[in-house]
Every structure is written in structure tokens, then in C-alpha cells.
FIKENU-55517 format. One record per residue: x, y, z of N, C-alpha, C, O in turn; residue number from 1. Coordinates in steps of 0.2 Angstrom, whole numbers, plus 2048, in hexadecimal, padded with zeros to 3 digits. Example, Ala and Ser with C-alpha at 12.3 -4.5 7.8 and 13.67 -1.06 7.14 Angstrom:
BEGIN
NODE  n_u  n_v  n_w  ca_u  ca_v  ca_w  c_u  c_v  c_w  o_u  o_v  o_w  num
NODE  842  7E4  827   83E   7EA   827  842  7F0  827  847  7EF  82A    1
NODE  840  7F5  823   844   7FB   824  840  800  827  843  806  828    2
REM end
This chain:
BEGIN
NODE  n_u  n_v  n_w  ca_u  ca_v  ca_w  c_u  c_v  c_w  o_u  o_v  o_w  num
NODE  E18  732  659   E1E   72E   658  E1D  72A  651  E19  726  651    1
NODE  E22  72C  64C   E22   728   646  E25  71F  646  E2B  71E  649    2
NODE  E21  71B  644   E22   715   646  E26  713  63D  E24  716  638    3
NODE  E2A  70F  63E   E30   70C   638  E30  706  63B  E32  704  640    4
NODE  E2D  701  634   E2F   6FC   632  E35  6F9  62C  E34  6FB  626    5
NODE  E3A  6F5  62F   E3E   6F3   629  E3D  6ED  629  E3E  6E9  62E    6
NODE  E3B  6EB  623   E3C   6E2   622  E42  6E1  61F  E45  6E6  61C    7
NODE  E46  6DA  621   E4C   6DA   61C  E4D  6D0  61C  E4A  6CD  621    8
NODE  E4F  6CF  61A   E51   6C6   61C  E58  6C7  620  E59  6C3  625    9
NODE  E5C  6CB  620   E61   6CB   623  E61  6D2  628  E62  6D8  627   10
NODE  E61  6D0  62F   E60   6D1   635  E65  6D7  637  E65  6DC  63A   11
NODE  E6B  6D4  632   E70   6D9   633  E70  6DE  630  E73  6E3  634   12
NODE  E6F  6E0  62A   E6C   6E5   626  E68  6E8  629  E68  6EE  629   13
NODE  E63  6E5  62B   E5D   6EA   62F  E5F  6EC  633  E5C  6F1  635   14
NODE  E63  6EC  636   E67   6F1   63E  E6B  6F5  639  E6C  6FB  63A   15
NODE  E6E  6F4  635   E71   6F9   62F  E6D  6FF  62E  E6E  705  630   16
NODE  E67  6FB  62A   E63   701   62A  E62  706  62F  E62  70C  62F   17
NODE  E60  701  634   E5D   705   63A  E60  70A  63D  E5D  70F  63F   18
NODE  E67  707  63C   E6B   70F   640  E6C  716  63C  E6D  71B  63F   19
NODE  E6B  714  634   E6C   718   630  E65  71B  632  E66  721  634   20
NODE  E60  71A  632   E5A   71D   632  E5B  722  639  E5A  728  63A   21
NODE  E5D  71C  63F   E5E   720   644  E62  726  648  E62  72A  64C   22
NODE  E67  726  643   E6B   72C   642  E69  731  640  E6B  736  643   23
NODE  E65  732  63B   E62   736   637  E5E  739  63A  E60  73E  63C   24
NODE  E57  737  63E   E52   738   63F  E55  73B  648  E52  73F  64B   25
NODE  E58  739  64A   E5C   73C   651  E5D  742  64F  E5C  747  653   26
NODE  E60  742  649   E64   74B   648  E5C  74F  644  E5D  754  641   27
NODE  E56  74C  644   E51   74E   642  E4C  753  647  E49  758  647   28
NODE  E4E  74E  64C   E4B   74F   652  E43  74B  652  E3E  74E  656   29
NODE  E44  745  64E   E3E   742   64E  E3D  73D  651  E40  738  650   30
NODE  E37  73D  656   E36   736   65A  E31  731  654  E2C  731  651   31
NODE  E36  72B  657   E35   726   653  E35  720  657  E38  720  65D   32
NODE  E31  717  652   E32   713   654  E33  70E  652  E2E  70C  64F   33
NODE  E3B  708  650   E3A   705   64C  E37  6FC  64D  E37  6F9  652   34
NODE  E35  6FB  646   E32   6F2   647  E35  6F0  645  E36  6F3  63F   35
NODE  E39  6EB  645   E3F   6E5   640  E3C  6E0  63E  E3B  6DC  643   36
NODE  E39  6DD  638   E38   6D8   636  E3C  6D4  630  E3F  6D6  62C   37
NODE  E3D  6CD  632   E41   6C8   62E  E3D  6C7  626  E40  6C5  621   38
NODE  E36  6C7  625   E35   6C5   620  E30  6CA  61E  E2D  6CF  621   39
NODE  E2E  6C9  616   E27   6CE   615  E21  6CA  619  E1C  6CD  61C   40
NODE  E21  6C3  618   E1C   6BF   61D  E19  6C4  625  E14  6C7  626   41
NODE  E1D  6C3  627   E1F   6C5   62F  E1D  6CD  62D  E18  6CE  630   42
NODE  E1F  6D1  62A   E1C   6D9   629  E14  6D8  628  E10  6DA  62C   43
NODE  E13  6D4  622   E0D   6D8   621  E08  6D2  625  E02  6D3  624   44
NODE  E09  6CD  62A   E05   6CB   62D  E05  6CF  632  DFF  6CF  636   45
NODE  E0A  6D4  634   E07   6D7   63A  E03  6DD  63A  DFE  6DF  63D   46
NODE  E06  6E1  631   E00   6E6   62F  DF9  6E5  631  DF6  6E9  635   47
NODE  DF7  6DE  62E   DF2   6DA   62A  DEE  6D9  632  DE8  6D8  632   48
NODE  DF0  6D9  637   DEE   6D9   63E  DEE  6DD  642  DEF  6DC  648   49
NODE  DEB  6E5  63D   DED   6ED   63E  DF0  6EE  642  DEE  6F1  647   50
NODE  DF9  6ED  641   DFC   6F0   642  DFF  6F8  63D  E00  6F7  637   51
NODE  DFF  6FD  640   E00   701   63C  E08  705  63C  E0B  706  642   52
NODE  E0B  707  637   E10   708   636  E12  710  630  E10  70F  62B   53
NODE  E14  714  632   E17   71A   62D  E1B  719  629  E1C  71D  624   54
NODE  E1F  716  62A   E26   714   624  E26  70E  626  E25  70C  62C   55
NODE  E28  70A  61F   E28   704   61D  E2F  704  61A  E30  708  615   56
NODE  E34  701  61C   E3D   6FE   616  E3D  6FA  617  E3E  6F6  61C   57
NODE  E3A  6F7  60F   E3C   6EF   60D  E41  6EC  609  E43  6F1  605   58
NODE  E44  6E7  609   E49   6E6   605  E44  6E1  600  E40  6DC  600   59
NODE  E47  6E5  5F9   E40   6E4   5F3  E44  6DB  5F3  E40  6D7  5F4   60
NODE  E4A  6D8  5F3   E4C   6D4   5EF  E4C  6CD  5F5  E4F  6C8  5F4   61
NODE  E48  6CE  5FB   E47   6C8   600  E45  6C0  5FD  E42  6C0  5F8   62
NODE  E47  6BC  5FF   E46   6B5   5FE  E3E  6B4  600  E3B  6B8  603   63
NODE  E3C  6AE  5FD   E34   6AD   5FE  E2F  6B3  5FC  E2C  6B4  5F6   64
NODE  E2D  6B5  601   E2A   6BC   5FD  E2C  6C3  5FD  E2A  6C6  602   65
NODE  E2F  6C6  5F8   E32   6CD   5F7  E2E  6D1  5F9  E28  6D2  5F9   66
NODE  E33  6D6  5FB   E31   6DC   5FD  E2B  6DF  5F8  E25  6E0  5FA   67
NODE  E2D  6E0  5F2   E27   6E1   5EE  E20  6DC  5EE  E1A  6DE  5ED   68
NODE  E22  6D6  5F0   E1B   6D3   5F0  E15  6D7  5F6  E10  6D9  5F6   69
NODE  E1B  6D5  5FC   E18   6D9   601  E17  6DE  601  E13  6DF  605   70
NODE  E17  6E3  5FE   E15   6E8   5FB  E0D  6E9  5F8  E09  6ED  5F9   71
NODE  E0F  6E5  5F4   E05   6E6   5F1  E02  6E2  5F7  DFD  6E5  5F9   72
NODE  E04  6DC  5FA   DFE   6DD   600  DFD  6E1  604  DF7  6E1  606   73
NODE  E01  6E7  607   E00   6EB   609  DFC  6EF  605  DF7  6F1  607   74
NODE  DFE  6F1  601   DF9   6F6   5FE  DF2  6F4  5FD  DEE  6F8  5FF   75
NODE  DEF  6EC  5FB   DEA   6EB   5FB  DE8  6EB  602  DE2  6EC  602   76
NODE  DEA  6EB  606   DE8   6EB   60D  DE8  6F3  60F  DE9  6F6  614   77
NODE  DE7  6F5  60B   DE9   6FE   60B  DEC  701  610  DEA  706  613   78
NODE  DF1  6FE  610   DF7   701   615  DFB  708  610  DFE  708  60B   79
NODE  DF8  70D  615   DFA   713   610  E02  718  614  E04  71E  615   80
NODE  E05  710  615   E0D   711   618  E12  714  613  E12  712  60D   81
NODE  E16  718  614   E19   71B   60F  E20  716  60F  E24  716  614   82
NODE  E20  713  609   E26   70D   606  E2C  710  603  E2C  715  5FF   83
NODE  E31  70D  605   E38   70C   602  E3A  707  602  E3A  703  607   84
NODE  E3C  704  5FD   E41   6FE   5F8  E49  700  5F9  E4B  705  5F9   85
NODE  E4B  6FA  5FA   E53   6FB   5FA  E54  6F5  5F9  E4F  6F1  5FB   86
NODE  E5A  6F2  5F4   E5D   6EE   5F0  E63  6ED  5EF  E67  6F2  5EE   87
NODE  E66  6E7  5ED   E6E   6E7   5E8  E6D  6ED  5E2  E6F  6F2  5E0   88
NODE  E67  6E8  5DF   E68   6EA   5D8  E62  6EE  5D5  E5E  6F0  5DA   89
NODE  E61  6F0  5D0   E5A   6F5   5D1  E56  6F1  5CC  E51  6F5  5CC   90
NODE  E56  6ED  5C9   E52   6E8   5C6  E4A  6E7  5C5  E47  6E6  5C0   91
NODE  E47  6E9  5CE   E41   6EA   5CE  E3F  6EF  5D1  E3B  6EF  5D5   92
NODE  E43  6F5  5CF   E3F   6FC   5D0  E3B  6FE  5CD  E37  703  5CE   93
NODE  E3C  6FA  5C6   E32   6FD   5C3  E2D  6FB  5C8  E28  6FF  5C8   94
NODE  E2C  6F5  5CB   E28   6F2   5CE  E26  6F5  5D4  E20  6F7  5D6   95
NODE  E2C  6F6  5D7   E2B   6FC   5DC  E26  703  5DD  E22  705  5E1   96
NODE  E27  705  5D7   E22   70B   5D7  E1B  708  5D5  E16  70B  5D8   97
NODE  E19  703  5D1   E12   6FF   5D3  E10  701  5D9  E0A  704  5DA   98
NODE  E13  6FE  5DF   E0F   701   5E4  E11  706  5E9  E14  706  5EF   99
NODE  E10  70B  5E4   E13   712   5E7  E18  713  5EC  E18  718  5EF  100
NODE  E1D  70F  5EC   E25   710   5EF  E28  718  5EF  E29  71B  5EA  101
NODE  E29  71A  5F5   E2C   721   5F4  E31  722  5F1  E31  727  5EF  102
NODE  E38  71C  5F1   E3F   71B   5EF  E40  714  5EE  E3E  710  5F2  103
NODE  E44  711  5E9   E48   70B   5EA  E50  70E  5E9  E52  712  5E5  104
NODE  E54  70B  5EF   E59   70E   5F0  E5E  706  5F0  E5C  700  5F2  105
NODE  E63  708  5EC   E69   704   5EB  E6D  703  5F1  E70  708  5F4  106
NODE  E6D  6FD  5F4   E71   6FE   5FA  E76  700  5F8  E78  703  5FD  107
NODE  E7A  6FF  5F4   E81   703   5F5  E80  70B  5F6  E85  70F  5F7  108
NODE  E7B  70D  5F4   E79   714   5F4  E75  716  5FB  E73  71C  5FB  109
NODE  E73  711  600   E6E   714   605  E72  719  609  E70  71F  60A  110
NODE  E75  717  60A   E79   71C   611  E79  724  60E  E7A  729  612  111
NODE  E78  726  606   E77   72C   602  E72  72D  600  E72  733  600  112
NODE  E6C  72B  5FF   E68   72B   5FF  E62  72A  602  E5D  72C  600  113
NODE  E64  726  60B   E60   727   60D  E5B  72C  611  E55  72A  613  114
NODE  E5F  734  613   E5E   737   616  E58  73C  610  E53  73F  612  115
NODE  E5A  73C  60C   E55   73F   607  E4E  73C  606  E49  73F  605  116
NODE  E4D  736  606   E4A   72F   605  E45  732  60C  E3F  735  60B  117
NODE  E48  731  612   E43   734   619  E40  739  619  E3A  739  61C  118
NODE  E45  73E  615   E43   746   615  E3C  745  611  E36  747  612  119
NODE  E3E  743  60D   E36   744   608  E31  740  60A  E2B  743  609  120
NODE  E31  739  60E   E2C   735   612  E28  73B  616  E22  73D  615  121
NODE  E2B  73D  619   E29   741   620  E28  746  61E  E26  74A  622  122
NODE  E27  748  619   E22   74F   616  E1F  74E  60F  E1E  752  60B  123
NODE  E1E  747  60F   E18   744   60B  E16  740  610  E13  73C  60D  124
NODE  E14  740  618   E0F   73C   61A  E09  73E  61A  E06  744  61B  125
NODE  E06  735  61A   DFD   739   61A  DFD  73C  622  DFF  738  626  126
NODE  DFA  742  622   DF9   746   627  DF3  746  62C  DF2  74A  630  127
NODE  DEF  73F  62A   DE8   73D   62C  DE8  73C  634  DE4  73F  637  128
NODE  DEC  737  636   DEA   733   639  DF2  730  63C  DF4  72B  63A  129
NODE  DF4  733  641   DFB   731   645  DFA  72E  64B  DF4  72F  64E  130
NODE  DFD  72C  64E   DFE   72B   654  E03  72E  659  E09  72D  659  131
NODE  E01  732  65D   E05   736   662  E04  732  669  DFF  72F  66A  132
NODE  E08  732  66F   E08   730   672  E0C  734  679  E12  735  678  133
NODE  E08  735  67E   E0C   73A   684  E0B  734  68B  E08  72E  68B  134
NODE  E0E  737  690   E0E   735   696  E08  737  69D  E09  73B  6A2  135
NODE  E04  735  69C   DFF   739   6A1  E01  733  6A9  E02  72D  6A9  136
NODE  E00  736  6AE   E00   730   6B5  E04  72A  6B4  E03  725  6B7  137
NODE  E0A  72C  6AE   E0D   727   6AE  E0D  721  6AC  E0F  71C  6AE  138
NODE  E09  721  6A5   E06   71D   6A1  E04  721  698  E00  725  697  139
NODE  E08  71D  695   E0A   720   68F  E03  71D  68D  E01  717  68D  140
NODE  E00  722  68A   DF7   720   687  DFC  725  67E  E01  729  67D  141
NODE  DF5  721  679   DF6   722   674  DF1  727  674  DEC  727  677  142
NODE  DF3  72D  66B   DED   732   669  DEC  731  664  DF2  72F  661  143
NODE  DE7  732  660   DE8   732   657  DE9  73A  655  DE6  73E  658  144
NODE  DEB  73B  652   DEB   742   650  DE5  744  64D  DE2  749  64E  145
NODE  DE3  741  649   DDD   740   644  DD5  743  64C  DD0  747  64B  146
NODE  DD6  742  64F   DD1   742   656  DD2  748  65A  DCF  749  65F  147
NODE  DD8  74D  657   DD9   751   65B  DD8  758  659  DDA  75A  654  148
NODE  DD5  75C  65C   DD3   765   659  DD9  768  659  DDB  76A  653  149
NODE  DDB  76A  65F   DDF   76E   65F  DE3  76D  667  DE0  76B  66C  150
NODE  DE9  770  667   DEC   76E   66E  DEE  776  671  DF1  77A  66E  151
NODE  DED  777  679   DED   77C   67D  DF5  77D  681  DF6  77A  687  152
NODE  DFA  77F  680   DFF   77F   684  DFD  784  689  DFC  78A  687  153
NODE  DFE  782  692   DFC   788   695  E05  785  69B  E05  780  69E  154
NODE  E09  789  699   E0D   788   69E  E11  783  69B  E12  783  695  155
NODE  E13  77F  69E   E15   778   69D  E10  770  69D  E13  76B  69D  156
NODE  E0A  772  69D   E05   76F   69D  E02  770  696  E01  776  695  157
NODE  DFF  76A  691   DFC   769   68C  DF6  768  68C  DF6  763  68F  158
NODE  DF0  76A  68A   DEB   767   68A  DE8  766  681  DE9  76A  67C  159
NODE  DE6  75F  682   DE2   75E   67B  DDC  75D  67A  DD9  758  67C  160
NODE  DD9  762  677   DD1   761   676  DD0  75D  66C  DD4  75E  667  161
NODE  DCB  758  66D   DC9   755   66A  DC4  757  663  DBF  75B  663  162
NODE  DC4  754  660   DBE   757   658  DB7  755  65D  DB2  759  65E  163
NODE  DB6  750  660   DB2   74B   662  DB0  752  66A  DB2  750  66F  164
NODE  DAE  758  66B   DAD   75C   670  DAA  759  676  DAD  75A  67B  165
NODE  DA6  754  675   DA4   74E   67A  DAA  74A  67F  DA9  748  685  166
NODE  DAF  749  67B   DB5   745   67E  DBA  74B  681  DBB  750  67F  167
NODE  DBC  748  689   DBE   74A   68C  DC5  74D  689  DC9  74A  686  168
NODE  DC5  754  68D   DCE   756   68B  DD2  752  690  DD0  750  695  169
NODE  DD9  751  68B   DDE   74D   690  DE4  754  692  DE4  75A  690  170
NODE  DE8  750  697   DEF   755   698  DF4  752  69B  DF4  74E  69F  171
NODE  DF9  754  697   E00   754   69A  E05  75A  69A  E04  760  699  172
NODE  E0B  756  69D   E11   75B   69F  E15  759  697  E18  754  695  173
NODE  E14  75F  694   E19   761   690  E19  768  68D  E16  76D  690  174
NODE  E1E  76A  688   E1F   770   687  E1B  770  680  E1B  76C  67B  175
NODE  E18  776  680   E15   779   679  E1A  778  672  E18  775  66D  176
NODE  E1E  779  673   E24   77A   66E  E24  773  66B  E22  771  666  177
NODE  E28  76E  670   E28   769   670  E23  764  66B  E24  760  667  178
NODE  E1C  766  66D   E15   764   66A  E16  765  664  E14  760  660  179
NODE  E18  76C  662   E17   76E   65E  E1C  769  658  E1B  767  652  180
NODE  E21  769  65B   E27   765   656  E25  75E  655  E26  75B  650  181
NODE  E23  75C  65A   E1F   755   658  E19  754  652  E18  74F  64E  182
NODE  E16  757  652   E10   758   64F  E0E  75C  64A  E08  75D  648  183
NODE  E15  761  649   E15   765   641  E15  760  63B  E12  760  636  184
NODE  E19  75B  63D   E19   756   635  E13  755  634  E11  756  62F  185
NODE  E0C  753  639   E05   752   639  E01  755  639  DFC  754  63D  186
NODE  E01  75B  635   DFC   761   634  DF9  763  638  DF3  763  638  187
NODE  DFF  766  63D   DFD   769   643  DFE  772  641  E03  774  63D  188
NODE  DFB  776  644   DFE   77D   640  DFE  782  648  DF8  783  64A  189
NODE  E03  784  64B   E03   789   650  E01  790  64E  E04  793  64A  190
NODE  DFB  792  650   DF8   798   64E  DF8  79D  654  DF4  7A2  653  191
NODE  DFB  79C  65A   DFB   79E   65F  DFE  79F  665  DFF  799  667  192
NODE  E00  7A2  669   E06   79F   66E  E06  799  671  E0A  794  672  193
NODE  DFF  799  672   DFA   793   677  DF8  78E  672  DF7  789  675  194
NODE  DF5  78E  66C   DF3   789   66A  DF5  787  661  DF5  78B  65C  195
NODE  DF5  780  661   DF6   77D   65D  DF0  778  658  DEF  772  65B  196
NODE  DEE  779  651   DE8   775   650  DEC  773  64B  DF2  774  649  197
NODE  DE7  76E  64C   DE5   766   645  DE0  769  63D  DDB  767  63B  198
NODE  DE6  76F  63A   DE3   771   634  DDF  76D  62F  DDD  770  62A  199
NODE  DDD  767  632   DD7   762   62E  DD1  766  631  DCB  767  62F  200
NODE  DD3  766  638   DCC   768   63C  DCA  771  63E  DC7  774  642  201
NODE  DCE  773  637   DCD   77C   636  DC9  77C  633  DC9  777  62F  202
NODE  DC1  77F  634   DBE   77E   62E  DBD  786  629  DBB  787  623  203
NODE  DC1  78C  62D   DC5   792   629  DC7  796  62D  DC6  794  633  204
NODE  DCA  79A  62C   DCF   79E   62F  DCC  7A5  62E  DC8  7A5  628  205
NODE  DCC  7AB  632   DC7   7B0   630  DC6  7B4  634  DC3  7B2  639  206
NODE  DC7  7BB  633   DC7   7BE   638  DCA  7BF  641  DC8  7C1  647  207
NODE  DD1  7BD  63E   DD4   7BC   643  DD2  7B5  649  DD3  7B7  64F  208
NODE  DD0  7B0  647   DCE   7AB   647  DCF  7A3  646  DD0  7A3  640  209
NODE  DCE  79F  647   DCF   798   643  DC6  797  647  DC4  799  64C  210
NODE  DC5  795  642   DBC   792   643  DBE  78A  640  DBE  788  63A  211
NODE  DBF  786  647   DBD   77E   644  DB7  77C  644  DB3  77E  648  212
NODE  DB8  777  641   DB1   774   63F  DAC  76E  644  DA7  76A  642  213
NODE  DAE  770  649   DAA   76F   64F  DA7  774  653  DA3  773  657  214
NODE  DAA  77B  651   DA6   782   651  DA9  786  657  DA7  78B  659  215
NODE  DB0  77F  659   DB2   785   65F  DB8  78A  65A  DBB  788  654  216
NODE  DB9  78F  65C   DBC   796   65B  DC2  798  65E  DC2  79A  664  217
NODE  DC9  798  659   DCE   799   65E  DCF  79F  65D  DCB  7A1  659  218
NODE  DD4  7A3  660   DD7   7A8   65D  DDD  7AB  65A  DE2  7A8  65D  219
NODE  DDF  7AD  657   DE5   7AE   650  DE9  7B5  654  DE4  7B8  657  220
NODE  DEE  7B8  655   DF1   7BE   655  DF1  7C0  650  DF2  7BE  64A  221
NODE  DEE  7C8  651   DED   7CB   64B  DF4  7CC  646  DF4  7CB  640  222
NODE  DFA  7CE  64B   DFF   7CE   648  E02  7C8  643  E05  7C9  63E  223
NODE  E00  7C3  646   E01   7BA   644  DFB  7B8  63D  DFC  7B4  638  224
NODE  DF6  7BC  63D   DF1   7B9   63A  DF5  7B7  633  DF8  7B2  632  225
NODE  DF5  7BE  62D   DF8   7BD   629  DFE  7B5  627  DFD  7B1  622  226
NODE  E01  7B6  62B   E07   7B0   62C  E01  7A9  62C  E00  7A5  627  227
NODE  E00  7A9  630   DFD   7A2   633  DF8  7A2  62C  DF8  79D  629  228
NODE  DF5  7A5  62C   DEF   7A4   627  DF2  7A0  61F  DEF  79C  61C  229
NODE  DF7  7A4  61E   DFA   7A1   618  DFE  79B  618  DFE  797  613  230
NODE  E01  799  620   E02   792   620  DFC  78B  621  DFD  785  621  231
NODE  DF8  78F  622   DF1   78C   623  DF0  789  61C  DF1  783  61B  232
NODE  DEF  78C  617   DEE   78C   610  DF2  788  60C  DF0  787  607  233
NODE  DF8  787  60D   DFD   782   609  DFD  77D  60F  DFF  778  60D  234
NODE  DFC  77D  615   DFA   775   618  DF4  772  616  DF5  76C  615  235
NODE  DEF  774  614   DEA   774   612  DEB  771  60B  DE9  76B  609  236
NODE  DED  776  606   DEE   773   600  DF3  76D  5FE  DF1  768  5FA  237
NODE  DF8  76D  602   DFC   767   603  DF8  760  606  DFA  75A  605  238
NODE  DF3  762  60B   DF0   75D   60E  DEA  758  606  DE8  752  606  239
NODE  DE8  75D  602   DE4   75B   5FE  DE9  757  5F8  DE8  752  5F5  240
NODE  DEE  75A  5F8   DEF   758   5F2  DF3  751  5F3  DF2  74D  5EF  241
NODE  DF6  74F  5F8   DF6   748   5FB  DF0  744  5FC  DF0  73E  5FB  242
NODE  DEA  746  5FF   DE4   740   5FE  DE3  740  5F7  DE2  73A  5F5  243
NODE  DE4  746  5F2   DE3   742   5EB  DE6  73E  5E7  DE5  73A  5E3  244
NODE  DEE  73F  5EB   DF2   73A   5E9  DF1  734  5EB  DF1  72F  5E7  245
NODE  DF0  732  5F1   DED   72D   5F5  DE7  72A  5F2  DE8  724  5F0  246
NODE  DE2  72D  5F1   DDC   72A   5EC  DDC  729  5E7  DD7  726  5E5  247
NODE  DE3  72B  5E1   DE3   727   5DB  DE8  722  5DC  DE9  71E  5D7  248
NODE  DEA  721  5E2   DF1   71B   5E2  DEA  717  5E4  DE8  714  5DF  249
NODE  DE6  715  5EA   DE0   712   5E9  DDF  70F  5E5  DE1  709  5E5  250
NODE  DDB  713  5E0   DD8   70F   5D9  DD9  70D  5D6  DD5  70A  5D2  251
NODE  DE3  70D  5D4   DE5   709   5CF  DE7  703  5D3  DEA  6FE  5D0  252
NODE  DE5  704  5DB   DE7   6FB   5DC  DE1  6F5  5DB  DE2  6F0  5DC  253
REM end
């Protein structure tokens, strides 16, 4: 579940936003959750007390301390949140990209612009480290994606096996498919009727095969290899070229 935060000084604006995002992201088919904050104070004191969040909409032009100010504490606290700005005026959109802002949007322009604005977030996210979250016994327990190998659809039951071989598999009732729609934004790759890995924890593909780097051994369709193996290879290189992006946005902070 993708977590959204909007800061704004005006409460009613922020439900403005909210719906627009919320519309969007319904015809997306994306589960989401959002956090409403009145001030940048209020936002980055809750980061700063690790709370964690995948989008961030601030209103660059807040009273006390702006959206942009809040911003560089974020970043020094290396919240690697993906930002958008929106404003009256565009005045401090140079400033914006200082700390790497995905968009500053004109409010008179959001309702045009915002669905573009998401579209590009959500396939620029760091693909590290998510949080997924299912129903087992009736008790919503949290997962990192970052912790997970690869997942087993047998039926209407999931099972998830872990990087960590040591740590027990969990399960629930869901549908393969389903999983799969969840957890494509997060470098998740279906290679199989049955199963779905975490292309960080491939260590190659080969021989009709995935060999992850914990040495267990799944299986590929021969028919499928070709296909899969090539989407292997562009998540992959997608996945690298955002840590590089990510590690030069770093250093120049």
C-alpha cells in the first residue's frame, strides 16, 4: 500500500487534493493511504520520528515554514520520498528542484497535471524497500518487500518465502494475480504461473531458471524464458539507474 502525504496550511485544499489524487489512483487500481498535515512543522516532525511515506504534496508557499524549507529537512534526514510542489505562483520552482522535486504544479493547473505528476512518481519509485501488508488470522501484519524472495501462488493461498531462508514462511488468502498487481510497481517479476520474485534477490536467470542469491532455484517456462528473461534485464537496469540517481542526489546534499 502506497502511503501519501499532503501538507497544506489550508485543510480544505488538502481534501481538494486528496480527492483528486483519490480519483486517479481508484481508476489506477492502486492501494493507497493518505496522511493530512496543517504544517511543514507537523510533517517533518512525524518523518523525523520514522515515520515513512512514498509521496509527499507540499504547498511550496505555507506560512511559517514552507513547503520548500521542509523539504531540505527532509532530505537531510534522507527521506528518499518522491516530492511534488504546488503553488499560486511559480516563483520558487527553481528552489524546488534543489531538493529533487518531481513537479511543481500551478494550482490553477493541478487538476491537468496531476495525473501525469503520479504517473511518473509511481514509476520512478525507489523499488527497495515497500511496505505490503495482507490479513493473516485477522490481523493486518506489515511486510517489507526489501525481506522478501519470491512468492508462491498455490490456489487461492499465497505463500511468502523470505531472503533471510532462516525466517519462517508466512500465508495467506489471496489471489496470485492480485499479488502480482500489487507488487509490479516494486520490482516484483512473474516468471511463472506459480511464482513471483523480488528481481533484486535474482542473482541470474539461466538456463531455464532464476538462481537467487540465496542459492534457492526456481523455475522459468521454457516457452516463457525468452520473455521473462528480457523483462528481467530492463527491471534490472531500471533498478540500477535510479540508485545512481539516488546516490548523486545524496552528495550534493
Amino acid at each position: 500500500m502506497i502511503q501519501i502525504a499532503i501538507c497544506d496550511n489550508n485543510p480544505d485544499y488538502a481534501q481538494k487534493v486528496r480527492h483528486m489524487l483519490e480519483r486517479f489512483l481508484n481508476e489506477l487500481g492502486v492501494s493507497f493511504d493518505f496522511h493530512l498535515f496543517c504544517s511543514g512543522e507537523e510533517l517533518c516532525a512525524d518523518i523525523l520520528r520514522a515515520k515513512e511515506f512514498d509521496i509527499i504534496f507540499l504547498d511550496a508557499c505555507m506560512k511559517q515554514m514552507s513547503g520548500i524549507e521542509a523539504a531540505v529537512i527532509l532530505r537531510k534526514a534522507k527521506c528518499n520520498a518522491q516530492i511534488a510542489f504546488y503553488a499560486v505562483t511559480d516563483e520558487l520552482s527553481r528552489e524546488g528542484y534543489t531538493v529533487q522535486a518531481r513537479r511543481y504544479i500551478l494550482k490553477n493547473e493541478l487538476e491537468r497535471y496531476l495525473p501525469e505528476c503520479v504517473t511518473a512518481m509511481l514509476k520512478d519509485m525507489n523499488l527497495e524497500s515497500r511496505r505490503v501488508s495482507y490479513l493473516g488470522f485477522n490481523v493486518e501484519k506489515i511486510l517489507h518487500t526489501k525481506d522478501i524472495s519470491y512468492v508462491i501462488g498455490k490456489g487461492k493461498l499465497i505463500y511468502v518465502h523470505f531472503y533471510d531462508t532462516k525466517r519462517k514462511e508466512c500465508h495467506y488468502h489471496e489471489e496470485l494475480n492480485k499479488v502480482e498487481a500489487d507488487l509490479s510497481l516494486f520490482g516484483f517479476l512473474r516468471i511463472h504461473q506459480n511464482f513471483l520474485v523480488n528481481v533484486r534477490h535474482v542473482k541470474k536467470m539461466t538456463n531455464y531458471k532464476a538462481i537467487m542469491i540465496n542459492k534457492e532455484v526456481l523455475p522459468i517456462p521454457r516457452v516463457k524464458y525468452q520473455k521473462v528473461k528480457k523483462a528481467y534485464l530492463m527491471m534490472t537496469s531500471s533498478i540500477e539507474r535510479q540508485e545512481r540517481r539516488r546516490n548523486e542526489q545524496e552528495m550534493r546534499l
